[in-house]
C-alpha positions, 0 to 999 in steps of 0.5 A: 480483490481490487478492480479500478476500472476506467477511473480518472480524477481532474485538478481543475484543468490537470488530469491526475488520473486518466481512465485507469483500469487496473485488477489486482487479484487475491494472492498477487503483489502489484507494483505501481510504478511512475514519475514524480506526479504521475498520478500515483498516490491520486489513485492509491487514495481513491482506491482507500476512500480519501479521495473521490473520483470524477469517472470510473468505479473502485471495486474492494472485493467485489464491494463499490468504495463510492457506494460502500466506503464503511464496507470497503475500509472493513477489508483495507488497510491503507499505508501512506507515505508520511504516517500520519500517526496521533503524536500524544498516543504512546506505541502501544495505546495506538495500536490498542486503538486501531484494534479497537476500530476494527473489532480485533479481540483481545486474545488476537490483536495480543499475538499480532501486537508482539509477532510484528512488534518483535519482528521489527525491533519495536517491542520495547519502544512500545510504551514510549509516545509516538512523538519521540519515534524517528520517522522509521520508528513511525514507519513500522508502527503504521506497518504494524498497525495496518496488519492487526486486523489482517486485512484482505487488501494492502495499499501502500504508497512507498512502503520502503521509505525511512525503513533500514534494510533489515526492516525493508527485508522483514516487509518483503517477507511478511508481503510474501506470506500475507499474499500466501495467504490471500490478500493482495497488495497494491503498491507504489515504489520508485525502488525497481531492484525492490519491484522486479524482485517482489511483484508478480505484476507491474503497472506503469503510470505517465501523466494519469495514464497506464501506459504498461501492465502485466506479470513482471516478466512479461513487462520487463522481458529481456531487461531490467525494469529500470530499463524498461521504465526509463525508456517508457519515461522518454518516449 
């Protein structure tokens, strides 16, 4: 569903990303592990089409996001670490919008819209304006939004910041079904309890460069993942 294959990026004389390849398959959640600055969100954006790339190629589904990006953005939807939702816009009418932008029908986006509103307490906040939302109020309305037109790749860059933990669990549930039902999801997180329970595979990132990946018992083997990570993190 997502292949990155031997991808870097440069910030003038910094390697952001250093020859990544990565492929993460249809029904898989893949965590995406590293330090402040190991190259994480660089990659994330470069798989969504925000960033470009110096080298490599971004696979969405077969489709190439430098070749095709209107294409690959069709199947994707991209969850960032500060949502950066339009503030004047009440809950509803955002979510209305997003729908719009992805050709949702009525009848559809109406099931989805209450399904996920209810499932994280939102649905009577809905008609206030986005500028009055705490930031995890702002959090699950980008959640809510990136699930409306039921995407077959979900790209999250630290997805469990700013959440309760009743939400942090209502996303684990809904990650869950979603790759049931095929999608995949690429994520980062510096949350490693979160990871070593979720993910089916893991990558870890230093300095732009993949230094560890694979099913997650495979890479944390007869320890924690936070212990394999810190002694990745030394070396």
């Amino acid at each position: 569903m997502l292949r990155i294959e031997n991808v870097s990026k440069s910030y003038g004389e910094k390697k952001a990303v250093d020859n990544l390849s990565l492929h993460i398959k249809a029904g898989e959640i893949y965590g995406f592990i590293g330090h402040n600055g190991a190259g994480k969100t660089t990659t994330l954006k470069a798989c969504v089409g925000i960033l470009d790339f110096d080298e490599g190629e971004i696979f969405i589904d077969g489709v190439s996001i430098k070749e095709n990006p209107l294409e690959c953005k069709k199947k994707i939807a991209y969850i960032p670490d500060n949502p950066d939702l339009y503030a004047f816009m009440t809950g509803i009418g955002y979510l209305h919008f997003i729908a719009d932008i992805f050709g949702v029908s009525a009848k559809a986006r109406e099931e989805r819209i209450q399904k996920y509103a209810d499932a994280f307490s939102l649905t009577a906040d809905l008609a206030m304006p986005v500028s009055s939302y705490s930031h995890g109020m702002k959090q699950k309305l980008a959640i809510i939004s990136a699930l409306i037109h039921e995407p077959k790749l979900i790209i999250m860059d630290e997805p469990f910041v700013g959440l309760d933990p009743s939400a942090s669990h209502k996303v684990k549930e809904i990650m869950r079904e979603m790759c049931d039902n095929g999608c995949a999801i690429f994520f980062s997180t510096h949350v490693l309890e979160v990871a070593e329970k979720l993910c089916d595979k893991i990558a870890i990132i230093k300095d732009g460069k993949l230094i560890k990946s694979g099913a997650t018992e495979e890479v944390k083997g007869d320890t924690s993942l936070e212990d394999v990570f810190l002694e990745l993190a030394k070396e």
